[in-house]
NUFITOR-455686 format. One record per atom (N, C-alpha, C, O): residue number from 1; atom name; x, y, z. Coordinates in steps of 0.02 Angstrom, whole numbers, plus 50000, padded with zeros to 5 digits. Each point is the difference from the previous one (the first is absolute). Layout:
N
(NUM,"CA",(X,Y,Z))
...
! end
This chain:
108
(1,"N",(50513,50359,50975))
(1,"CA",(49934,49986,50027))
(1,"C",(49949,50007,49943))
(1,"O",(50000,50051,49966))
(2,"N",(49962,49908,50024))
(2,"CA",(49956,50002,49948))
(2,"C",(49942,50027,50005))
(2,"O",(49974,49984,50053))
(3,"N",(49979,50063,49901))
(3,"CA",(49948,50035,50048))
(3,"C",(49940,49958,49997))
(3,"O",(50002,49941,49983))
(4,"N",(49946,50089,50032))
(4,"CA",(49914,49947,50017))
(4,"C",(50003,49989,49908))
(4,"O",(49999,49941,49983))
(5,"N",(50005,50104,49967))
(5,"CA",(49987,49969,49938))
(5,"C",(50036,49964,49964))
(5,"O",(49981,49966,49952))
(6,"N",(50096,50040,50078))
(6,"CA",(50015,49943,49982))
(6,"C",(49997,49914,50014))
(6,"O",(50015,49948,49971))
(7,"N",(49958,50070,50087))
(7,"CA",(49982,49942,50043))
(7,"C",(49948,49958,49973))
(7,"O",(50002,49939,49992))
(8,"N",(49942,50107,49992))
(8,"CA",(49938,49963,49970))
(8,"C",(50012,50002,49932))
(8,"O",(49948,49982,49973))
(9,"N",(50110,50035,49968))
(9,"CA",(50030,49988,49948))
(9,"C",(50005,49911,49998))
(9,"O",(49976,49951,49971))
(10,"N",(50072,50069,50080))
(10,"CA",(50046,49923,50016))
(10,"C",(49927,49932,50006))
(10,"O",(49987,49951,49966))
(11,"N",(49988,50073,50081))
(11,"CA",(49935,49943,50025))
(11,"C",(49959,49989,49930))
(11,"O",(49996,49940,49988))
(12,"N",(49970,50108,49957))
(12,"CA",(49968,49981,49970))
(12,"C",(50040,50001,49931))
(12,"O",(49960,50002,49953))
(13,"N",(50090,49998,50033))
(13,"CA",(50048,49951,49936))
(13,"C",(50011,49949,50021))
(13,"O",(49992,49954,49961))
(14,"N",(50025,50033,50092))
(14,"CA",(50004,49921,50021))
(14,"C",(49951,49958,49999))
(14,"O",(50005,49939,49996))
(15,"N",(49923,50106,50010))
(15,"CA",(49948,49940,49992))
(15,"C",(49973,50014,49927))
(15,"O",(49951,49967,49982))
(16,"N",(50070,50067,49986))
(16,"CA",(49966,50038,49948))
(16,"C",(50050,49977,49930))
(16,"O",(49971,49992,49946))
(17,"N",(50083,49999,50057))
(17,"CA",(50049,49970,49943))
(17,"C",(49995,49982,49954))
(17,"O",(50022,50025,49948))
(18,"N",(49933,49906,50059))
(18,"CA",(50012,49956,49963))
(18,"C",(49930,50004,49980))
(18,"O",(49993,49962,49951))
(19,"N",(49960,50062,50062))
(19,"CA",(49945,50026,49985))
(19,"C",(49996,50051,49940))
(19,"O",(49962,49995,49952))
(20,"N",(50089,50059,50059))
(20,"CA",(49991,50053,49969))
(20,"C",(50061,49981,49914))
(20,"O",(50009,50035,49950))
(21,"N",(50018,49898,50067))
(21,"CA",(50051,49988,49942))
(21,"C",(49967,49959,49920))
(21,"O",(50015,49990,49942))
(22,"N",(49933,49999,50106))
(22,"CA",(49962,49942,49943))
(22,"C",(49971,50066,49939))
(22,"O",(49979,50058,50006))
(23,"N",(50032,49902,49946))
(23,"CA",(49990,50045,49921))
(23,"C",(49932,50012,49993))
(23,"O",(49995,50045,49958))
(24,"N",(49946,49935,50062))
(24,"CA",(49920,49994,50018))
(24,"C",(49989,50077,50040))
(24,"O",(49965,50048,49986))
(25,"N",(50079,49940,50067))
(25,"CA",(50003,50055,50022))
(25,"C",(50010,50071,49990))
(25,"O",(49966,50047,50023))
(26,"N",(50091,49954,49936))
(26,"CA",(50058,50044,49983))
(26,"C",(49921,50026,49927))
(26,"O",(49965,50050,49998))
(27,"N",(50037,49905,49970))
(27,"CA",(49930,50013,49949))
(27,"C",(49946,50037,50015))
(27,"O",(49974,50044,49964))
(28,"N",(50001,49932,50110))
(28,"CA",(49950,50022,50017))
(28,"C",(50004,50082,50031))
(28,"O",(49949,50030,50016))
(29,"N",(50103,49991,49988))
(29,"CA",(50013,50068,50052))
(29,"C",(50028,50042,49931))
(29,"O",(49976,50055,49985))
(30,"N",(50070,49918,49980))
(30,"CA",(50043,50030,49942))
(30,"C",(49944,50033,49942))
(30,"O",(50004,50057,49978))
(31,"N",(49936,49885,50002))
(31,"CA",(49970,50020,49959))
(31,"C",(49989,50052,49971))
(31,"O",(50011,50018,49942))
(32,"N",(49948,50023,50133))
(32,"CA",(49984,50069,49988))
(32,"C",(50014,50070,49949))
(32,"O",(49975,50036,49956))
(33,"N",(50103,49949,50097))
(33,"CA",(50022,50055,49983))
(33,"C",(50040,49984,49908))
(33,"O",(49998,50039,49953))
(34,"N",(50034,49892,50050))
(34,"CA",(50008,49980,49906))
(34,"C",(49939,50023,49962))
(34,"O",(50007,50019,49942))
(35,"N",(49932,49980,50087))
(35,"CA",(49956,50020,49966))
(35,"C",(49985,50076,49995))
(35,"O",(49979,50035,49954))
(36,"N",(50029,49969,50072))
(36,"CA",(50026,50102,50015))
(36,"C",(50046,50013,49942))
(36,"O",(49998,50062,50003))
(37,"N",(50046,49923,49941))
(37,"CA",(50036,49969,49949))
(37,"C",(49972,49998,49960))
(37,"O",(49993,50048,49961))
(38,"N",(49990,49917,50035))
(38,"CA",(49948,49968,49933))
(38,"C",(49950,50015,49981))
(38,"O",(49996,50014,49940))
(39,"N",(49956,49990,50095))
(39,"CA",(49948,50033,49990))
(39,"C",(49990,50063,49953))
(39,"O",(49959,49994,49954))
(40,"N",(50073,50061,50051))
(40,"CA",(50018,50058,49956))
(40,"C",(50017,49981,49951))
(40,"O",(49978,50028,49950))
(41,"N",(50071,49913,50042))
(41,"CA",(50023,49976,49913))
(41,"C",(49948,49968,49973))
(41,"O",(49985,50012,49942))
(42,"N",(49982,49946,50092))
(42,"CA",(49952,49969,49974))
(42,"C",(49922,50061,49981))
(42,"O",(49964,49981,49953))
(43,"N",(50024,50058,50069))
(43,"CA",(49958,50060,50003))
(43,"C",(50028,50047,49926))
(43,"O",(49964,50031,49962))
(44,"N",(50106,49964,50035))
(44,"CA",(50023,50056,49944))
(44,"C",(49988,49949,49929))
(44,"O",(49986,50021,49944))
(45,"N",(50023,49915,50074))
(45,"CA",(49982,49936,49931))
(45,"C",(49940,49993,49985))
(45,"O",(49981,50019,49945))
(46,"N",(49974,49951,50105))
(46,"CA",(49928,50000,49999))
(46,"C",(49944,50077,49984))
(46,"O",(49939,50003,49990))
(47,"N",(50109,50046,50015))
(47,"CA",(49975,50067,49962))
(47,"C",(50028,50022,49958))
(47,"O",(50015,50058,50017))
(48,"N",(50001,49930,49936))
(48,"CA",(50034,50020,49950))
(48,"C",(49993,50048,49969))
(48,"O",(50048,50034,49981))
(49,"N",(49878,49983,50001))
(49,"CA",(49996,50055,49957))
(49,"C",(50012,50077,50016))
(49,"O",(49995,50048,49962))
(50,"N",(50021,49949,50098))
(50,"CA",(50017,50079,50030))
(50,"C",(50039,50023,49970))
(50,"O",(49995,50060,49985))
(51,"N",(50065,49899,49992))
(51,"CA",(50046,50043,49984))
(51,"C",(49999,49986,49904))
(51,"O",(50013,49944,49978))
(52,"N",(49975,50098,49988))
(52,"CA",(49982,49994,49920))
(52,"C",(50078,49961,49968))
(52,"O",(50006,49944,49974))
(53,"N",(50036,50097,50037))
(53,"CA",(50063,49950,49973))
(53,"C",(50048,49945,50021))
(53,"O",(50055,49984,49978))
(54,"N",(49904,49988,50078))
(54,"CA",(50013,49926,50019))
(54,"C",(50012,49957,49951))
(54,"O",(49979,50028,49949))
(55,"N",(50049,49909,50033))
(55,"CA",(50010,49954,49950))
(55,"C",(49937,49935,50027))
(55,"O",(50007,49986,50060))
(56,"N",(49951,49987,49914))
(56,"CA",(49954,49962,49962))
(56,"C",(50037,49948,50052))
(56,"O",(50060,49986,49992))
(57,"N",(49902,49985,50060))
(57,"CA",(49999,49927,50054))
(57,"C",(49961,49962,49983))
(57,"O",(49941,49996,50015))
(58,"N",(50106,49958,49933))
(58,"CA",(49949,49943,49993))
(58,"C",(49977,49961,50069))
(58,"O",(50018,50019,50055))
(59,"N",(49929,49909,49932))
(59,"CA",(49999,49971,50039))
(59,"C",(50044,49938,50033))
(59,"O",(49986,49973,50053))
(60,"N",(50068,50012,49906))
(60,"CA",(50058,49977,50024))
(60,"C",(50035,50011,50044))
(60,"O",(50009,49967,50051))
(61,"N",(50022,50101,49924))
(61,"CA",(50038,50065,50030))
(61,"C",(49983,49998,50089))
(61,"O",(50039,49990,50047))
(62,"N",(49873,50027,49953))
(62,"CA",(49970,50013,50056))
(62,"C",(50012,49961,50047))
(62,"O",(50034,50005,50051))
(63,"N",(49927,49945,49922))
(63,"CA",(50040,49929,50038))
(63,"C",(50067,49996,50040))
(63,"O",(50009,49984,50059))
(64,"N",(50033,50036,49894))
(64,"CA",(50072,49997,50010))
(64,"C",(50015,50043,50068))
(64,"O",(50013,49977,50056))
(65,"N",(49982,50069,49930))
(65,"CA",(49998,50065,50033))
(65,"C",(49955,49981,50068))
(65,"O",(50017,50027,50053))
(66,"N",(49942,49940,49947))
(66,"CA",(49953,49979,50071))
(66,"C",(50039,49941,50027))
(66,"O",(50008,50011,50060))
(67,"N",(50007,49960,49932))
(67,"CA",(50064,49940,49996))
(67,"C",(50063,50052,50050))
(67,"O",(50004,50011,50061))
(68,"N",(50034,50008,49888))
(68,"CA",(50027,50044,50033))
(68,"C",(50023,50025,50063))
(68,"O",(50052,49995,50033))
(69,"N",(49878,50040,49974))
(69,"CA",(49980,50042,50051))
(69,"C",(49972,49983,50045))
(69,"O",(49986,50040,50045))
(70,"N",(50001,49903,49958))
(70,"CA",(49984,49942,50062))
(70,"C",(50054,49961,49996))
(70,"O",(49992,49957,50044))
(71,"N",(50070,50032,49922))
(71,"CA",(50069,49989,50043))
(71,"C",(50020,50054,50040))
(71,"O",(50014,49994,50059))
(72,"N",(49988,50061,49909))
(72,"CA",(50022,50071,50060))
(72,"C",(49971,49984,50049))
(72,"O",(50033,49977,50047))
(73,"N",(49903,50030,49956))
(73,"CA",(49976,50000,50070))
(73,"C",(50008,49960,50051))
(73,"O",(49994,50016,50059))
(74,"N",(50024,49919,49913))
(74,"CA",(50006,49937,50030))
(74,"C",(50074,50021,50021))
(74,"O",(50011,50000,50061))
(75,"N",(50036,50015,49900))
(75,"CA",(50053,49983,50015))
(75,"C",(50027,50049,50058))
(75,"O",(50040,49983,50045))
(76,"N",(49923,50097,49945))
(76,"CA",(50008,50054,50036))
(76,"C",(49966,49973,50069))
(76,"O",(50028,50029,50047))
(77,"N",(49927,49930,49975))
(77,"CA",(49986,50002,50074))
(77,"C",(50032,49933,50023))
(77,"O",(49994,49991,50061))
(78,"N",(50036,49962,49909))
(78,"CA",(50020,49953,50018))
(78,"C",(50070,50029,50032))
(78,"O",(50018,49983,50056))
(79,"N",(50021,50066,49900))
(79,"CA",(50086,50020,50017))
(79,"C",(49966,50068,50051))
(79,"O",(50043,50021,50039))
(80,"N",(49909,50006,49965))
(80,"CA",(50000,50048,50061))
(80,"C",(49994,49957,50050))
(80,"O",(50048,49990,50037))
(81,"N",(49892,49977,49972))
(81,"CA",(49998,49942,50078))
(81,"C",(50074,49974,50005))
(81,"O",(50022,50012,50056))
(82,"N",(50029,49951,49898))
(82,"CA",(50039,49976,50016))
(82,"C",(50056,50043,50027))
(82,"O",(50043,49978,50038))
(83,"N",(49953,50082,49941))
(83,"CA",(50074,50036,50018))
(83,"C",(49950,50016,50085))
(83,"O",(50012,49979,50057))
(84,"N",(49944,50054,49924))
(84,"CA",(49951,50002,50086))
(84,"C",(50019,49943,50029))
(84,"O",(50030,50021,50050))
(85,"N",(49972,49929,49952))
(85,"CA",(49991,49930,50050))
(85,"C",(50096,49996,50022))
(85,"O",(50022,49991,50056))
(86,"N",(50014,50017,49885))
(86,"CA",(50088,50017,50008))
(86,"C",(50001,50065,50049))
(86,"O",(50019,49987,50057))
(87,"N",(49968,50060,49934))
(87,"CA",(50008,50058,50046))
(87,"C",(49985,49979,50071))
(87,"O",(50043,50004,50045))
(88,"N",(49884,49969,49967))
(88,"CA",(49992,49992,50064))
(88,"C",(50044,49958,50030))
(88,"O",(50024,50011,50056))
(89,"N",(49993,49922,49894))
(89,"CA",(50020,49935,50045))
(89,"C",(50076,50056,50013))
(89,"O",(50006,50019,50059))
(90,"N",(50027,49996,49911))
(90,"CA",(50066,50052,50006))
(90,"C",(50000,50013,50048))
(90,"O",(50046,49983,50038))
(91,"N",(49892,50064,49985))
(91,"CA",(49982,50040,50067))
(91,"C",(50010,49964,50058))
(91,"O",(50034,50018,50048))
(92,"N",(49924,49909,49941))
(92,"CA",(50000,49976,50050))
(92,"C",(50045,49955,50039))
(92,"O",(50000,49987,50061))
(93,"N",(50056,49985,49870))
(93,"CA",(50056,49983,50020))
(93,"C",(50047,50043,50045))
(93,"O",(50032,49974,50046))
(94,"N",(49972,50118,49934))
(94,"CA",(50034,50038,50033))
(94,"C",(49976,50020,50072))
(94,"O",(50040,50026,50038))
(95,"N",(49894,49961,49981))
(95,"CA",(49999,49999,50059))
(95,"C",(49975,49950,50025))
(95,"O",(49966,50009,50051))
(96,"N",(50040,49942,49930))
(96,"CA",(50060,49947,50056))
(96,"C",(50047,49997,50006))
(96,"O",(50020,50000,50059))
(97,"N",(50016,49999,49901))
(97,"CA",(50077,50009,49976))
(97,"C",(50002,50049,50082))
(97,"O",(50037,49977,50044))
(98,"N",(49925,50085,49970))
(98,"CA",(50022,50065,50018))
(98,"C",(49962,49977,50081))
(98,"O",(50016,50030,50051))
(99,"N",(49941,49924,49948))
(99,"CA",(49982,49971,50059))
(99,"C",(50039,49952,50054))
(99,"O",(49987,49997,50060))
(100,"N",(50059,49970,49907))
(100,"CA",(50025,49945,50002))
(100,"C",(50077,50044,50027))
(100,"O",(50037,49985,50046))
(101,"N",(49968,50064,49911))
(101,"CA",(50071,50040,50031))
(101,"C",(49982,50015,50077))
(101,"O",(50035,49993,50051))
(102,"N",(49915,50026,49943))
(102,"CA",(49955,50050,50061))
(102,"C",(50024,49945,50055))
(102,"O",(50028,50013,50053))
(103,"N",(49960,49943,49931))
(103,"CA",(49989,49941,50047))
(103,"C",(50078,49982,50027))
(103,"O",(50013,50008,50060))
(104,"N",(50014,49979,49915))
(104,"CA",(50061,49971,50010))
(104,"C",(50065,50060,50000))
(104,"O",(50027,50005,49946))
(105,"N",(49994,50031,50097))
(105,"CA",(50033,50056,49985))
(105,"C",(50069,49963,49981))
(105,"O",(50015,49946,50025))
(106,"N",(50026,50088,49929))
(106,"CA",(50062,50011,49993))
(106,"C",(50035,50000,50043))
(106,"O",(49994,50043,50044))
(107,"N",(50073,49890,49959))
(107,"CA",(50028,50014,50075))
(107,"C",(50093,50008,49947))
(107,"O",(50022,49971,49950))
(108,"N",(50004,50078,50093))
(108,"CA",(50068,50011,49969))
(108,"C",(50038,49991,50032))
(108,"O",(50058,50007,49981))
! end
């Protein structure tokens, strides 16, 4: 028997899917927290002089390094939404899968 949350699981992945798969999306929710990441590296580069025996960032380097660190971020909220969007659809396959048993009993 499936309970009330899985019920309204089931109802809003089904309307919610293919919505929540698009990479716009996955960008738009993921961002954040990739930036939760980065931000600190980019903060420890862009301040440099705190620490006296740091090595000399040119402006190449910096570049590089900002480059970088906006692939992390990018790449870090794109593979969290995606393994998120795999987990749920998982979920939601197993209860139907577990609905569908419900439904039809086992005859021996």
């Amino acid at each position: 028997m499936l309970s009330a949350q899985d019920k309204e699981f089931v109802e809003w992945w089904s309307k919610n899917r293919n919505k929540e798969k698009k990479l716009v999306k996955q960008l738009a929710v993921g961002l954040p927290l990739g930036l939760a990441f980065g931000v600190p590296i980019l903060l420890s580069v862009m301040f440099r002089g705190w620490y006296k025996s740091m090595t000399y960032v040119s402006g190449s380097q910096l570049t590089i390094i900002l480059i970088a660190v906006l692939l992390i971020v990018v790449f870090y909220a794109v593979f969290r939404m995606r393994f998120k969007w795999e987990m749920n659809e998982q979920r939601y396959n197993e209860l139907l899968k577990k609905s569908e048993q419900e439904a039809t009993p086992e005859q021996k």
